[in-house]
C-alpha positions in Angstrom: 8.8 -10.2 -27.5 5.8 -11.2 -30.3 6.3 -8.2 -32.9 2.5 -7.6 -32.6 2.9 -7.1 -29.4 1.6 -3.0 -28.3 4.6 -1.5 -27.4 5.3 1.5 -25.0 7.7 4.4 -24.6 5.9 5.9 -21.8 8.4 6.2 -18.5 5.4 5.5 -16.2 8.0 6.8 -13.0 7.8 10.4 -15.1 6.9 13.6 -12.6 4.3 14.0 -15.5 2.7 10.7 -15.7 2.9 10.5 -11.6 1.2 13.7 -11.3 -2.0 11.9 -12.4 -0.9 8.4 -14.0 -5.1 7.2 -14.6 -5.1 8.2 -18.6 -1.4 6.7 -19.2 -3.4 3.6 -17.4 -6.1 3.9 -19.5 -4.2 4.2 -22.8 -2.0 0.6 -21.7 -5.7 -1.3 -20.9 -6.9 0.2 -24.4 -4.2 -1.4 -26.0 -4.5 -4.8 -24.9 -4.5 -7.3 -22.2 -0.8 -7.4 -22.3 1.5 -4.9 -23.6 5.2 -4.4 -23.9 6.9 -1.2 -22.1 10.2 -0.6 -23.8 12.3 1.4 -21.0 11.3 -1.3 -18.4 11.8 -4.1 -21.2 9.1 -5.8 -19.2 5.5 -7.5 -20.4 3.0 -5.0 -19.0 -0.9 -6.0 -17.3 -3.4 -2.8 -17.0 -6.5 -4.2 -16.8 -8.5 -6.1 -13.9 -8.5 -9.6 -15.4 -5.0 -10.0 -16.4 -3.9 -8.5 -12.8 -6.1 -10.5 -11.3 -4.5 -14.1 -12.7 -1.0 -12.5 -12.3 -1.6 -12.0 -8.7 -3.9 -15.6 -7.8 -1.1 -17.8 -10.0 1.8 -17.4 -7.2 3.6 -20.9 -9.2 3.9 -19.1 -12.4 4.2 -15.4 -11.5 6.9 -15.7 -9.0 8.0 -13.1 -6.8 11.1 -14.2 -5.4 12.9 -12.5 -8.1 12.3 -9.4 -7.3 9.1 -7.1 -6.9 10.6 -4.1 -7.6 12.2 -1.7 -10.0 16.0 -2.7 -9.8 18.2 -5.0 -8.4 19.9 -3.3 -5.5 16.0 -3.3 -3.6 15.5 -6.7 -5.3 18.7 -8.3 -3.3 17.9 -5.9 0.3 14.4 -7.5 0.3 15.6 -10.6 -1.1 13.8 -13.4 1.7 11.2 -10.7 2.8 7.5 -11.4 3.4 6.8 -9.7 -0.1 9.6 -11.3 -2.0 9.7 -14.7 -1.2 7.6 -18.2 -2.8 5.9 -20.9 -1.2 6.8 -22.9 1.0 9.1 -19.8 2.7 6.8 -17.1 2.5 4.4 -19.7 4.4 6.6 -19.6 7.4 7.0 -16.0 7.4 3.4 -15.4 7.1 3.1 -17.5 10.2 5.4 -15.8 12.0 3.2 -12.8 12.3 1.1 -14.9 14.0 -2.4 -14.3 14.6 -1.7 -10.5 15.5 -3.3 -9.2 12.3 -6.0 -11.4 12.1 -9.7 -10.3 12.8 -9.8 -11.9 16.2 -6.1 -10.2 16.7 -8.0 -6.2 15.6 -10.9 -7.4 17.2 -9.1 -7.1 20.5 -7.7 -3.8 20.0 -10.4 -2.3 17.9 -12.0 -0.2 21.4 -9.0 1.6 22.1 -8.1 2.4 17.9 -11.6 3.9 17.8 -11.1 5.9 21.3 -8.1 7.6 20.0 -9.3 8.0 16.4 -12.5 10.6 18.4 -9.8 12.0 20.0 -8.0 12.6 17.2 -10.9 14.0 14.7 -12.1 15.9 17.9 -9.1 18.0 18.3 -9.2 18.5 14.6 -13.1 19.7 14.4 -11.6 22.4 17.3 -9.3 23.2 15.1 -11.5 23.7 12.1 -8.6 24.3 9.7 -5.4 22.0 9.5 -3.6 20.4 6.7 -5.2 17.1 6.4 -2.1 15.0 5.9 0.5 15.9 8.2 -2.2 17.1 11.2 -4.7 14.3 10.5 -3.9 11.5 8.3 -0.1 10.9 8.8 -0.9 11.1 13.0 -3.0 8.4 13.2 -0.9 5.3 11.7 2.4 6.5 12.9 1.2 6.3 16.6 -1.0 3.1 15.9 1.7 1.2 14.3 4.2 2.5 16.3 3.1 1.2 19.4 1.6 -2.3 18.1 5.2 -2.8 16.7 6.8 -1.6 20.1 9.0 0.7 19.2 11.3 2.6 21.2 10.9 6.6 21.3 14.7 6.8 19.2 14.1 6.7 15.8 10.1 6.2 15.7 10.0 10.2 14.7 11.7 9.0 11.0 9.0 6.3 10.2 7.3 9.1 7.8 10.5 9.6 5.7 11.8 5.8 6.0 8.7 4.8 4.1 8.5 7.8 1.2 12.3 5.9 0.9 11.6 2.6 0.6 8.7 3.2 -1.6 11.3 5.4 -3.9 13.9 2.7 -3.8 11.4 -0.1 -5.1 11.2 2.4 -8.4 13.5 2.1 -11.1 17.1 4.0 -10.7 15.8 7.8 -11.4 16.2 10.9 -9.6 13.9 9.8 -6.6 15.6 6.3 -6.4 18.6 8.3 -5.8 17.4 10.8 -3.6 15.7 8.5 -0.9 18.9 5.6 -1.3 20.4 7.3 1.7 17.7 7.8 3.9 16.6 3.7 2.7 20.7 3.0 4.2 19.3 4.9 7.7 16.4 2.3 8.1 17.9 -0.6 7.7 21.1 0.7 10.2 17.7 1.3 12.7 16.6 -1.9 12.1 20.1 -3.8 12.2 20.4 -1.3 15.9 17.0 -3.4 16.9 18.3 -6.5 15.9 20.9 -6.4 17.9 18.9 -5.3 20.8 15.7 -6.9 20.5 14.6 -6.1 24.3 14.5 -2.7 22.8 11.2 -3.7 21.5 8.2 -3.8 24.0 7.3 -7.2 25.4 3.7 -8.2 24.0 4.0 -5.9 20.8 4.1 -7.3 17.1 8.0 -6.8 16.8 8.9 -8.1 20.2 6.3 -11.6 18.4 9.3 -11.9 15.7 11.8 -12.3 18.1 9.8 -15.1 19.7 8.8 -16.9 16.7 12.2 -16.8 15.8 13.1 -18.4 19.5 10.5 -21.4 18.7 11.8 -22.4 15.2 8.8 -20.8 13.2 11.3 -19.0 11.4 15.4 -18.3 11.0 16.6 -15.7 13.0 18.3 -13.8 10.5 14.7 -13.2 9.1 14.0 -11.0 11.7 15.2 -8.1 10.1 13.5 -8.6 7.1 9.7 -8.9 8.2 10.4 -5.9 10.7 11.2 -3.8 7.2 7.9 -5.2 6.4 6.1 -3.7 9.7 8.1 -0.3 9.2 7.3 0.3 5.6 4.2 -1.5 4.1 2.2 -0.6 7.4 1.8 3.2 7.4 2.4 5.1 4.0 -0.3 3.2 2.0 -2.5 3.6 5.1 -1.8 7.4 5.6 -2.4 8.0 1.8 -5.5 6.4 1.9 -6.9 8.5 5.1 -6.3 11.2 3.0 -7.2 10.2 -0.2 -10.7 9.9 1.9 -11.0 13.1 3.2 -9.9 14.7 0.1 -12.3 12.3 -1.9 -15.8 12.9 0.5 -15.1 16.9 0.4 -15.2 16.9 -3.2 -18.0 14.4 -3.5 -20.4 16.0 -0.4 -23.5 14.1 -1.8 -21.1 10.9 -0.9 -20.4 12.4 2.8 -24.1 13.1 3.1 -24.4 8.8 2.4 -22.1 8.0 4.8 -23.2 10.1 7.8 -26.9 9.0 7.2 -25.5 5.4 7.4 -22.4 4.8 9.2 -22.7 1.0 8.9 -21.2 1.0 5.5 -17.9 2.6 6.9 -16.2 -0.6 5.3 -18.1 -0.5 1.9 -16.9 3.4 1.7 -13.2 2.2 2.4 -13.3 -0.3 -0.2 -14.4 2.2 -2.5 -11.8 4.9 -2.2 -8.7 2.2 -2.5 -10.6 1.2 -5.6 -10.6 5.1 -7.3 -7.3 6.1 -5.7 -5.1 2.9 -5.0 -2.2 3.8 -2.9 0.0 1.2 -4.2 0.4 1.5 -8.3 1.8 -1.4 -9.1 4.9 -3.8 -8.7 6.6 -6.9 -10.5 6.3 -10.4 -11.2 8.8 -12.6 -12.9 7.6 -15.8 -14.9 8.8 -19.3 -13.5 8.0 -21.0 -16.8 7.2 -20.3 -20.5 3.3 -19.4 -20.5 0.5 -17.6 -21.5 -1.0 -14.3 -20.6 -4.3 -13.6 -22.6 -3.0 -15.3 -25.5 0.2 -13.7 -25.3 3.2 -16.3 -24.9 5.3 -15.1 -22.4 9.0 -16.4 -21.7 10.7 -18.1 -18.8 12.0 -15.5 -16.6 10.1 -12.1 -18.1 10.0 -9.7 -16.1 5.5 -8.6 -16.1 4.7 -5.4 -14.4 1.4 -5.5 -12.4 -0.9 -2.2 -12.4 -3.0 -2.5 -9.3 -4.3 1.2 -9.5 -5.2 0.4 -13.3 -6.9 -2.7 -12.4 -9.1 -0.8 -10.0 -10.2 1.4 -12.6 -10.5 -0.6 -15.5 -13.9 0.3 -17.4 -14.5 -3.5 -18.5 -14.9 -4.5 -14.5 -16.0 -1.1 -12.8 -19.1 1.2 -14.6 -18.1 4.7 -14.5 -14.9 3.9 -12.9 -13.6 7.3 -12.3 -16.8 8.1 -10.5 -16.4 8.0 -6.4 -19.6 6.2 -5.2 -19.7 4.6 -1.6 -22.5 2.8 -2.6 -20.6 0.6 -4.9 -19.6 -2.8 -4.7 -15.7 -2.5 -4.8 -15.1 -5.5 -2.7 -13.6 -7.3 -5.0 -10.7 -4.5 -5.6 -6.8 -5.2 -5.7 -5.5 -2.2 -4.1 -4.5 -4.7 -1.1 -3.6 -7.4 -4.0 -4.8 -10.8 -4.4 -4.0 -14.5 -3.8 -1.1 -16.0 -1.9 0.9 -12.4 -1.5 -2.3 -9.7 -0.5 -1.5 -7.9 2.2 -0.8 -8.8 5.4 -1.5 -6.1 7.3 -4.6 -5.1 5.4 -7.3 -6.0 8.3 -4.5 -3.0 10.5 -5.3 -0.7 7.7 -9.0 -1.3 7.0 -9.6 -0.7 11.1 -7.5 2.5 11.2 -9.2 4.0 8.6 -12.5 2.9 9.2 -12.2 4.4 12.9 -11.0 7.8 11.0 -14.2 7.6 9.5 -16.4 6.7 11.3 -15.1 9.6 14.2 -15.4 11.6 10.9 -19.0 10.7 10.7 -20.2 11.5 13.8 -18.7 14.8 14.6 -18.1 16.4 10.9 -21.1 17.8 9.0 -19.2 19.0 6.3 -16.0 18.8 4.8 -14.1 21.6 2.8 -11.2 21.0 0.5 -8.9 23.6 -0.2 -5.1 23.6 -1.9 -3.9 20.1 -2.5 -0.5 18.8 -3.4 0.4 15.2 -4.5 3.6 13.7 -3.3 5.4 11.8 -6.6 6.4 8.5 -5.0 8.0 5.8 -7.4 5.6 3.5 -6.5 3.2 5.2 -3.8 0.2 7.5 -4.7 -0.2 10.2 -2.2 -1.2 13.4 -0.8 1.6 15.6 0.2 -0.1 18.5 2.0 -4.4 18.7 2.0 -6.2 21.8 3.0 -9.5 21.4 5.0 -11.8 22.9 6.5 -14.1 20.6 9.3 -17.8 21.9 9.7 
């Protein structure tokens, strides 16, 4: 490590710094382009241009070393969708077909919408509900749920396997240990499918594995591993940011006036709140070469940790970046990532949410925020409970 490097002694996995992590963020882009954390003993990127080349050079910044936090999750997710280089992770993106594509939500887009009204109807009869577990954590857990096929035994757990997962991608702390059994009970669900795969429904997303697998698109014993994929990526960063929404337009009313005036920029709203509250914070890269990073020499095989959330809020990209504004050109945002590895599922997530919102829109004059609570995820930002009230 250069000695001039800025170094670090912040435990960014910290109840204190998870709470609300944006000024630790802030204080690492301040610093530098690249800075050195000392409990991670890993090179550190914070703001948007240094993320940004991380993420688009997939030949230098490898990720088949590992994306998270320790080595047990880097070895169970060793081969996976998000942890593999080209030309593998080519063949596993194929394998998912064009089911996620826009023509792919295009054809189920009509019956999303219908039970996103539904949804937000009951709610606005409701008038008060907790926004997370009665609003925000329904919607993907049926959606994905039934795209992926699932049988009714064990789909009630999807909530808790994915707070795991996320927890196990941290480093080994209290949460890592905590979630490490419940982590053990998804993959013993998803070895049960394995070996069962007519358990799965014929048509749906996880029965398409099975059948890629059949033709030679991929191994067989990769099943497993892009089905983690479907049952953890898919619906925590989604239900976080349906919440993160509500909770954002109550506070910022002005912004809901916007968006019910103009509907039609559902998608430019979206953008916006991944940008201010990105539900993924951040994960790992691991150099394939000596190189450079803003000037910085980096060393074969260094471990760089990549701050999405800090990216998304860094003052040299975004104006006012802690200020929610729908009318905002965030487009350009890595909440979902960037380059070879952004998210697969992201055009799933973008038409879930946008049919939240825009049911939001045309029943729901005004939203009211009460008590909030954040759940501290390793490597998730979330709402834990949300109080609202539906006008």
């Amino acid at each position: 490590m250069p000695s001039d490097l800025p170094r670090f002694d912040v435990d960014l996995f910290s109840d204190e710094v998870l709470s609300d992590p944006h000024p630790t963020y802030k204080r690492l882009r301040d610093a530098g382009p690249v800075v050195w954390l000392e409990q991670l003993q890993a090179y550190c990127c914070a703001r948007y241009a240094e993320v940004r080349q991380v993420l688009g050079d997939n030949a230098t910044f490898i990720s088949g070393k590992g994306v998270g936090f320790n080595e047990f999750l880097n070895q169970a997710f060793e081969g996976s969708i998000i942890q593999s280089d080209l030309p593998q992770h080519t063949a596993l993106r194929n394998a998912l077909g064009d089911r996620l594509t826009p023509k792919g939500m295009n054809e189920i887009q009509s019956y999303v919408q219908a039970e996103a009204d539904a949804l937000v109807r009951a709610a606005v009869q409701r008038r008060k509900f907790d926004g997370v577990s009665d609003l925000a954590a329904v919607f993907p857990l049926k959606i994905v749920g039934e795209l992926i096929g699932l049988p009714k035994e064990g789909s009630d757990q999807l909530l808790a396997w994915g707070a795991a997962n996320f927890n196990v991608m941290g480093p080994q702390n209290e949460r890592y240990e905590r979630s490490l059994p419940v982590f053990v009970e998804c993959f013993e669900y998803i070895k049960w499918l394995d070996q069962d795969p007519n358990r799965l429904r014929q048509g749906s997303l996880g029965a398409a594995l099975y059948e890629a697998a059949e033709k030679g698109i991929i191994q067989r014993d990769q099943c497993p591993r892009l089905m983690a994929a479907y049952l953890v990526a898919g619906i925590d960063t989604t239900i976080s940011s349906i919440a993160n929404a509500i909770d954002l337009f109550g506070r910022n009313p002005d912004q809901w006036e916007k968006l019910r005036e103009r509907p039609t920029i559902v998608g430019r709203a979206y953008n916006e709140i991944l940008r201010i509250e990105s539900p993924a914070l951040g994960f790992k890269r691991v150099t394939s070469r000596a190189t450079e990073l803003a000037g910085v020499a980096l060393p074969e095989n260094a471990d760089v940790v990549v701050l999405y959330a800090s990216a998304n809020r860094d003052e040299r990209k975004y104006s006012d970046p802690d200020r929610f504004d729908i009318g905002r050109n965030a487009a350009d945002h890595v909440a979902f990532g960037h380059g070879l590895h952004v998210c697969a599922g992201q055009m799933l997530a973008r038409l879930e949410a946008s049919a939240v919102l825009t049911a939001m829109a045309t029943q729901v004059a005004r939203i009211e925020i009460g008590e909030r609570k954040h759940q501290l995820n390793n490597t998730v930002r979330s709402l834990e409970s949300l109080q609202v009230t539906f006008h």
